[in-house]
C-alpha positions in Angstrom: 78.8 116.4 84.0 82.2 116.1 85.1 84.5 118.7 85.7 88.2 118.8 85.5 89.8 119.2 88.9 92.4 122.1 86.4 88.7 123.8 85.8 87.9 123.9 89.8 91.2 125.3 90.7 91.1 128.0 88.4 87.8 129.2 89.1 89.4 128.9 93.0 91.9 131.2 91.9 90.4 133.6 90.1 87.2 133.6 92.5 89.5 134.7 95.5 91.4 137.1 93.9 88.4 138.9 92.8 87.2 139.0 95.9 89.7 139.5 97.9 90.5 142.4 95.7 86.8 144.1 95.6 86.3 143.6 99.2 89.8 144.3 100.6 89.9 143.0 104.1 92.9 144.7 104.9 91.4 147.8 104.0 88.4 147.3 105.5 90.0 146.9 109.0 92.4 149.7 108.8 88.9 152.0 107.5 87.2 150.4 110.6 89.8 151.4 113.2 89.9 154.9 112.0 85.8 155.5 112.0 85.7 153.9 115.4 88.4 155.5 117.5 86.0 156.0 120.6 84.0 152.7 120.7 84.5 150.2 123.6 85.4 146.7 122.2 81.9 145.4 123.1 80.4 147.6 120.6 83.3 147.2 117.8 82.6 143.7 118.1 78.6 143.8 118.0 79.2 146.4 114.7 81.8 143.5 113.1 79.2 140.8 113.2 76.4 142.6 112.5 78.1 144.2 109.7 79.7 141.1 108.3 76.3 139.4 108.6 74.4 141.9 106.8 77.2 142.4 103.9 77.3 138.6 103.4 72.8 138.5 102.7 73.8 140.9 100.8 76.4 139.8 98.2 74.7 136.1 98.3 71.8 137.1 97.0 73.0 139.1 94.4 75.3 136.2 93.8 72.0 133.8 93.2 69.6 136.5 92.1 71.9 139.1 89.8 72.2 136.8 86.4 68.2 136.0 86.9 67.2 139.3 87.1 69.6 140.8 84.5 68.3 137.6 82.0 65.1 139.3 82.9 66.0 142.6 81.7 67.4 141.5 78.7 71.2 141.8 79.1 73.2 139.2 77.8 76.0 137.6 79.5 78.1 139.1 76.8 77.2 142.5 78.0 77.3 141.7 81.4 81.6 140.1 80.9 81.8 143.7 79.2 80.1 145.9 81.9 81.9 143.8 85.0 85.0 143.9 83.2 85.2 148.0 83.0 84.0 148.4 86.4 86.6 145.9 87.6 89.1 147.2 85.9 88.6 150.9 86.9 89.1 149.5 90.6 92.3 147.2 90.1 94.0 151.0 88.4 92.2 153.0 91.6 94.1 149.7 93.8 97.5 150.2 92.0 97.7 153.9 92.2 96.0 153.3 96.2 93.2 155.8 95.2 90.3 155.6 96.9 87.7 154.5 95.2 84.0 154.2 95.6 83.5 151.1 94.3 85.4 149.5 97.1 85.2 152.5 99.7 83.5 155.2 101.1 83.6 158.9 99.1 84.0 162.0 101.1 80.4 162.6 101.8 80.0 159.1 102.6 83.0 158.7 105.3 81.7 162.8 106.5 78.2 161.2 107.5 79.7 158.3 108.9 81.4 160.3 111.1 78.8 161.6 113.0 77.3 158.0 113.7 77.7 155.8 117.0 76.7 152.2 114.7 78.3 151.6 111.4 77.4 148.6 111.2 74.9 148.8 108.3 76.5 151.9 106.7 79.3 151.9 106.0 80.7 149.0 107.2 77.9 146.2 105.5 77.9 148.8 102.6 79.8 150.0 101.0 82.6 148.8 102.5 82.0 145.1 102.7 79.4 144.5 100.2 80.5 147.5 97.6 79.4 147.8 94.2 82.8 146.4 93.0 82.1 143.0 94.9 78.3 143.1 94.0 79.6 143.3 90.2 82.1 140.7 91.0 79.5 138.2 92.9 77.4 138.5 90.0 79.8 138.4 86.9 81.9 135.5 88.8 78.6 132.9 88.7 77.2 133.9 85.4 80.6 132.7 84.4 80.3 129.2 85.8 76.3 128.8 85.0 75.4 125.4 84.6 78.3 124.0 86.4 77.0 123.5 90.4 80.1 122.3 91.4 82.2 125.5 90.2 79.4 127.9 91.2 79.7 126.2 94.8 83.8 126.8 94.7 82.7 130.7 93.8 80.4 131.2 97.2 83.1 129.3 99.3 85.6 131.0 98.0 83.0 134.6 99.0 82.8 133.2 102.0 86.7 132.2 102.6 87.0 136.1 101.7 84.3 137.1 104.5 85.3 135.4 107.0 88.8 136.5 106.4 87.3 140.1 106.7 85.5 138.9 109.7 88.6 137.7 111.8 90.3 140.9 110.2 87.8 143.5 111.7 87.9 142.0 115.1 91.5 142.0 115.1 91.7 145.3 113.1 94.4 146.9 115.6 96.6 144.5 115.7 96.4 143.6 111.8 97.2 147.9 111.1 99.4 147.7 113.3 101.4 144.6 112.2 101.5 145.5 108.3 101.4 149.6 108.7 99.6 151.8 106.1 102.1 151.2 103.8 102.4 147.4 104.0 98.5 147.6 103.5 99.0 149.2 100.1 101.7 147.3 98.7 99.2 144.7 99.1 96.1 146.3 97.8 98.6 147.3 94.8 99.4 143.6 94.4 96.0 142.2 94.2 95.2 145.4 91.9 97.4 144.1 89.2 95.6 140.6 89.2 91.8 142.6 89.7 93.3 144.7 85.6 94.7 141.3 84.5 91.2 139.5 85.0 89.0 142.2 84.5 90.6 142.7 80.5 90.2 139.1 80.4 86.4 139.3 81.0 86.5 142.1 78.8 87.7 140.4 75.8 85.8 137.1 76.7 82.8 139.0 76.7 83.6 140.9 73.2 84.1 137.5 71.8 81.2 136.0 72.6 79.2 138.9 71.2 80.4 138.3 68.3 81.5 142.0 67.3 84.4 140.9 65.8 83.2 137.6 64.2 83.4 139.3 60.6 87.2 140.8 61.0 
């Protein structure tokens, strides 16, 4: 089956967005430099890849496995558009108002315990921080969207990894990159992608209403 080359671009568009949004590489880095103020670049670097590495098994698999599994438990796709679309959406207002959030970051108790470890690499960089429930939701809801089409569901894991490895080259140059855009270039930024994470999460919120067929009768 063919698919239109306005069909591919889109779900290009919409697949970085969403990710760059839930994952936040900016973010990520300037949360990275602050958690790791005594580390020798040697370690900072063997925490980034292992992190990285771990947080991209991670969101993969639920990217392949999530629909599967939730087919299993008897949730339909309209119910999952629904689901992903509040929990999206409750992040893009958390990015526009730059609150943090624990969909895309750590909580208070999270960052309190992180504090006390040498290695973040698993927790909290891999997760929550990479590979948060916010870009779990995302991975998921993104390729139930474009089932049965491999060729978009292909442009939705490059476009995961595009994100990654931007968040890989942005944790090894973490310093420079808070340095270069300050903490409040960082969250004019986060606010920006914000308003496109509401915009497309109410958009998978009514998509999902209308193929449920609530409102089929009004």
């Amino acid at each position: 089956m063919t698919v239109p080359s306005s069909d591919i671009t889109e779900t290009a568009v919409v697949a970085f967005a969403t990710f760059f949004a839930t994952i936040g590489p900016l973010d990520v880095s300037a949360v990275f430099v602050a958690m790791t103020p005594h580390a020798t670049p040697r370690a900072r670097f063997a925490m980034v890849l292992r992190g990285v590495s771990i947080a991209t098994i991670i969101l993969v698999t639920f990217a392949f496995t999530g629909r599967p599994l939730l087919s299993a438990l008897g949730i339909s796709l309209a119910s999952l558009r629904v689901a992903g679309g509040i929990l999206l959406l409750l992040i893009g207002i958390d990015m526009v108002f730059a609150r943090s959030s624990g969909g895309v970051s750590t909580t208070e108790e999270e960052t309190r315990e992180a504090a006390g470890k040498e290695d973040i690499s698993v927790f909290p960089l891999a997760t929550p921080l990479i590979a948060g429930p916010g870009a779990m939701g995302a991975s998921i809801l993104l390729m139930a969207n474009t089932e049965g089409h491999w060729l978009l569901q292909a442009v939705v894991i490059a476009m995961l990894l595009a994100v990654l490895l931007m968040t890989l080259l942005g944790l090894l140059l973490a310093n420079q990159v808070v340095k270069l855009f300050g903490i409040t270039g960082l969250h004019v930024i986060s606010r920006v992608f914000g308003v496109l994470l509401t915009a497309l999460a109410v958009q998978f919120i009514f998509d999902g209403i209308h193929q449920s067929g609530l409102l089929s009768g009004l």
